[in-house]
C-alpha positions as CSV (number, residue, x, y, z in Angstrom):
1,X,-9.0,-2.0,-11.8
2,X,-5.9,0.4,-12.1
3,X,-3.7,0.6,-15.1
4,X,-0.9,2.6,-15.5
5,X,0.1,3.3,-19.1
6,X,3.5,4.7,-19.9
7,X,4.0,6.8,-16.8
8,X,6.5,9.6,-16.2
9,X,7.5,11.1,-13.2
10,X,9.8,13.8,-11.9
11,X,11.1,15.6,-9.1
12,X,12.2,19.0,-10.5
13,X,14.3,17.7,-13.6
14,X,15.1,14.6,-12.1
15,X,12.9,11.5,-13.8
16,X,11.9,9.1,-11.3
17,X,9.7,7.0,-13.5
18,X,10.6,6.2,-17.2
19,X,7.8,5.2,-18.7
20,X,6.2,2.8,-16.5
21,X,3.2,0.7,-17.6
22,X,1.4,-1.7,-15.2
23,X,-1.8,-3.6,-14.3
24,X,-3.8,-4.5,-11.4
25,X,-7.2,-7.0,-11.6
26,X,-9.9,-6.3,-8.9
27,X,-9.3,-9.0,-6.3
28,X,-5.4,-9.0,-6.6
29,X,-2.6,-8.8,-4.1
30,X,-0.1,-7.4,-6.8
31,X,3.6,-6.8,-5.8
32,X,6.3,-3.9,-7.0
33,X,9.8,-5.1,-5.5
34,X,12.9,-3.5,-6.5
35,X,16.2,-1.8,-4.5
36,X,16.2,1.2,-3.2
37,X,15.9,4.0,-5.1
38,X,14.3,2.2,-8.0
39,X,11.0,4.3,-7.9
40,X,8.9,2.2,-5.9
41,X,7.6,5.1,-3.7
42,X,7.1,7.4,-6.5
43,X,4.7,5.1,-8.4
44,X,2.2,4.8,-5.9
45,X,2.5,8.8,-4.9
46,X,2.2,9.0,-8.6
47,X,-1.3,6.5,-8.3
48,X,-2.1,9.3,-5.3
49,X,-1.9,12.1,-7.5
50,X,0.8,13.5,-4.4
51,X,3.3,13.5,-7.3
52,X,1.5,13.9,-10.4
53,X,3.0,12.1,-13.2
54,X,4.5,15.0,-16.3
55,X,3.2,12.4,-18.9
56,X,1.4,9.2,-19.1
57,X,-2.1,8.2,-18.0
58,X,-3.5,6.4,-15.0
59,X,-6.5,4.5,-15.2
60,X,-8.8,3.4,-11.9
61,X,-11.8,1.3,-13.5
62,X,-11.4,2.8,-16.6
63,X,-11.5,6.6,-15.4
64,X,-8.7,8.5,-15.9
65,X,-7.1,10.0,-12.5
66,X,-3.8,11.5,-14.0
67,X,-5.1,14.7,-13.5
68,X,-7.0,14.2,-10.3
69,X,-5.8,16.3,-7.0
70,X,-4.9,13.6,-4.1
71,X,-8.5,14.4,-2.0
72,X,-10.8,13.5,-4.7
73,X,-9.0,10.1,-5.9
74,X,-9.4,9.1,-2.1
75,X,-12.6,10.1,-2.4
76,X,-12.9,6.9,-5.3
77,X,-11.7,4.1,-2.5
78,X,-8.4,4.5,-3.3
79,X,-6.3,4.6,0.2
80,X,-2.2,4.7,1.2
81,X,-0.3,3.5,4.1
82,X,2.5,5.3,3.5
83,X,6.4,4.4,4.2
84,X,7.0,5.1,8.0
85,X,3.2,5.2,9.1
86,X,2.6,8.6,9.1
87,X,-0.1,8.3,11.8
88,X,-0.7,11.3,13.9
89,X,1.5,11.1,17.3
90,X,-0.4,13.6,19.6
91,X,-4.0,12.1,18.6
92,X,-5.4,9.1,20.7
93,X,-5.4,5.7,18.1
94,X,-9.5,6.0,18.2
95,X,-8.9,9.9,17.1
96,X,-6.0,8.1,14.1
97,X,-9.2,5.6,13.6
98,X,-11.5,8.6,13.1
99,X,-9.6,10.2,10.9
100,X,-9.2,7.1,8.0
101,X,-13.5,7.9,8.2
102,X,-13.0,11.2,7.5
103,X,-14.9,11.0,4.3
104,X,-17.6,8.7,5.4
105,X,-21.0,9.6,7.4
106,X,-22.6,5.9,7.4
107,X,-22.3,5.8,11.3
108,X,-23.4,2.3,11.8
109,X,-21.1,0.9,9.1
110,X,-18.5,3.1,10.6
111,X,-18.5,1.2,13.7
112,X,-18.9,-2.5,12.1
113,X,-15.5,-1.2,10.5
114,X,-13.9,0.1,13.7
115,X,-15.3,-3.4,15.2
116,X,-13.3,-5.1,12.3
117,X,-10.2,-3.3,13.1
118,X,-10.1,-3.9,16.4
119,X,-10.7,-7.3,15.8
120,X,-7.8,-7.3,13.4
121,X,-5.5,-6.0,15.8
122,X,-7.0,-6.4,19.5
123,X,-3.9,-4.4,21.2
124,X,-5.3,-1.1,19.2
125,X,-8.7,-1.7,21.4
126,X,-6.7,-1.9,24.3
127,X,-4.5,1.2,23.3
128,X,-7.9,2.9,21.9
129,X,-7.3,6.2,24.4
130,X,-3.7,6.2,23.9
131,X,-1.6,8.8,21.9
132,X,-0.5,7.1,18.9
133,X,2.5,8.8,19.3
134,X,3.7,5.9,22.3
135,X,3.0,2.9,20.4
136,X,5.7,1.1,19.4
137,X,6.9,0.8,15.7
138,X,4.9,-2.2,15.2
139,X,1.7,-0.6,16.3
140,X,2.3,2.5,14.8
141,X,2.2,-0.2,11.4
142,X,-0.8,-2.2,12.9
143,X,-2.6,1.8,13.2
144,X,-1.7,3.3,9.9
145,X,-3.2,0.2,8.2
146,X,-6.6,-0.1,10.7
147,X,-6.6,3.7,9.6
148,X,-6.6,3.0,5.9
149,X,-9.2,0.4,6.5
150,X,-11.7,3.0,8.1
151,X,-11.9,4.9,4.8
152,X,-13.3,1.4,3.1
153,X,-10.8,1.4,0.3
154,X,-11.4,-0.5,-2.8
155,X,-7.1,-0.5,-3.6
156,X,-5.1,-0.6,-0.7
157,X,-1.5,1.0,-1.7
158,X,0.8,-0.4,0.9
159,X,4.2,1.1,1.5
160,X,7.1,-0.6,2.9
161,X,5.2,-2.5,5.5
162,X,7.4,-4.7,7.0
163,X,10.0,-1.5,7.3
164,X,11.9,-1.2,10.9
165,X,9.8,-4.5,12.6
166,X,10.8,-7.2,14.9
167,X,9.8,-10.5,12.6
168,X,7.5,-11.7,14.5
169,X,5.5,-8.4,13.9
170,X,6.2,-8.2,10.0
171,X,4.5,-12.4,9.9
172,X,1.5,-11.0,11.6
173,X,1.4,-8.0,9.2
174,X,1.6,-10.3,6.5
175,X,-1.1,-12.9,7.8
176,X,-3.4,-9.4,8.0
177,X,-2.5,-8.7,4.8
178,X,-3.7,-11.7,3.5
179,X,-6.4,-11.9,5.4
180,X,-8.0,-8.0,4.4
181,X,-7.6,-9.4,1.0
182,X,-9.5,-12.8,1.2
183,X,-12.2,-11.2,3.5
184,X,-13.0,-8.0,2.0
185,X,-11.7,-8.8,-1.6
186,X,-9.8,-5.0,-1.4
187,X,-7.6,-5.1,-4.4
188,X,-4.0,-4.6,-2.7
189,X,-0.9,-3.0,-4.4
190,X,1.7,-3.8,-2.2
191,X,5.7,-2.4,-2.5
192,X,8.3,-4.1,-0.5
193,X,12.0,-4.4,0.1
194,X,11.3,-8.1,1.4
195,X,10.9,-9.8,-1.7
196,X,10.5,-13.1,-0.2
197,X,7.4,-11.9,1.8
198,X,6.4,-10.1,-0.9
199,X,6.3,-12.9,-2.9
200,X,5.0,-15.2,-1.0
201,X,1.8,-13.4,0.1
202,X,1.0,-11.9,-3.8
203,X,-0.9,-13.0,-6.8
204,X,1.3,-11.8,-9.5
205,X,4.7,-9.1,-9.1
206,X,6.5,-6.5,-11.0
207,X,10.1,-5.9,-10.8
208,X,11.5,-2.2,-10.8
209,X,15.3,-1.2,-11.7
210,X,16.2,2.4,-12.2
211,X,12.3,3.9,-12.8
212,X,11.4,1.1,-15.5
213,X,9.5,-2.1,-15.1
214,X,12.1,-4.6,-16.1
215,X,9.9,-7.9,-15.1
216,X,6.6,-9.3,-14.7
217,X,5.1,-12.5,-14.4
218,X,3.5,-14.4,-11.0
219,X,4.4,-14.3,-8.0
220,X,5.0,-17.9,-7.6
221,X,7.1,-18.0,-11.2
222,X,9.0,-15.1,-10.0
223,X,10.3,-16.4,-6.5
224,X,12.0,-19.1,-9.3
225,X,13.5,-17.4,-11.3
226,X,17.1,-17.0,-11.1
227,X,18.0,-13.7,-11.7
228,X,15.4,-12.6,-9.5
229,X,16.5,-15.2,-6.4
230,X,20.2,-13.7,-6.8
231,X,19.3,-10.0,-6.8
232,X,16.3,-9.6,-4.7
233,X,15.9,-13.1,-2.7
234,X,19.6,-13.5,-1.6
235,X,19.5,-17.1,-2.4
């Protein structure tokens, strides 16, 4: 479903992404863990067209999308939750809601999916006239992901989810994450400083040091391996 061939990415003349080449199957929960600062951000605001890769070549079903600006390759299902929510404070979380269907104008499916969402998450129906801007940081996450559903994305891009909650918050995340995926079989690309959740809730990962893909392999067969337990699992 999205491929990623040699990619190169810079911020002014400094390369964030040396070369990177990935794949993701339709169906898949696929994984990118890595420190900070490794280039985990830039590759899916490089998959977003926000920060257009300076050589390379993206693939989404076999179309290229290098070139693309950021509206239209939403426009193809893809969607971002992006690192610290980025939902919009002074708007109510139906308004946030209204926005992720921006692009759509199938009103009845519009509501099944705002039905879905709230089932999802039932404290966002409760919250539904609130200003997004007083939820707390684990329903700012629950919005910004409800939001992303309500364009119908056909690859989630998932940022740092579990960033700044309470754990109890981050399992339910996960369990949703899980759940979108099984339900609606929407392709997830997930990037994550918790490798162990990562891990445990994806099909396959790849492991990012310094803008390069140094590792690949499943998820289950990564979470074993050794260097990978000492430098990302603390174990």
């Amino acid at each position: 479903m999205l491929e990623l061939k040699n990619v190169q990415t810079f911020y002014g003349n400094i390369q964030a992404l040396k070369g990177i080449s990935l794949q993701i199957a339709e169906g898949e929960i696929v994984t990118l863990i890595g420190a900070n600062g490794a280039g985990k951000t830039t590759t899916l605001m490089s998959v977003c067209g926000i920060v257009p890769p300076r050589a390379g070549e993206i693939y989404f079903e076999g179309q290229p999308i290098h070139h693309m600006p950021a509206n239209k390759i939403v426009s193809l299902g893809i969607c971002q939750v992006p690192e610290g929510r980025r939902i919009f404070p002074y708007l109510t979380v139906l308004e946030n809601l209204d926005m992720g269907a921006f692009l759509r104008n199938d009103k009845a499916e519009i509501k099944r999916d705002l039905d879905y969402v709230f089932s999802l998450f039932p404290i966002l129906a409760e919250r539904r006239n609130q200003a997004g801007g007083t939820l707390s940081g684990g329903e700012q996450q629950m919005l910004a992901i409800s939001r992303a559903l309500m364009a119908r994305p056909r690859l989630l891009l998932l940022d740092e989810p579990s960033l700044g909650l309470a754990p109890l918050v981050v399992k339910q995340i996960f369990e949703i994450i899980r759940k979108v995926n099984s339900e609606n079989k929407t392709t997830i690309f997930l990037v994550e400083q918790n490798a162990n959740l990562a891990l445990k809730v994806a099909h396959r990962g790849y492991v990012m040091e310094n803008g390069k893909i140094t590792m690949t392999d499943t998820a289950a067969n990564l979470m074993a391996n050794e260097e990978v337990r000492k430098a990302y699992l603390g174990i």
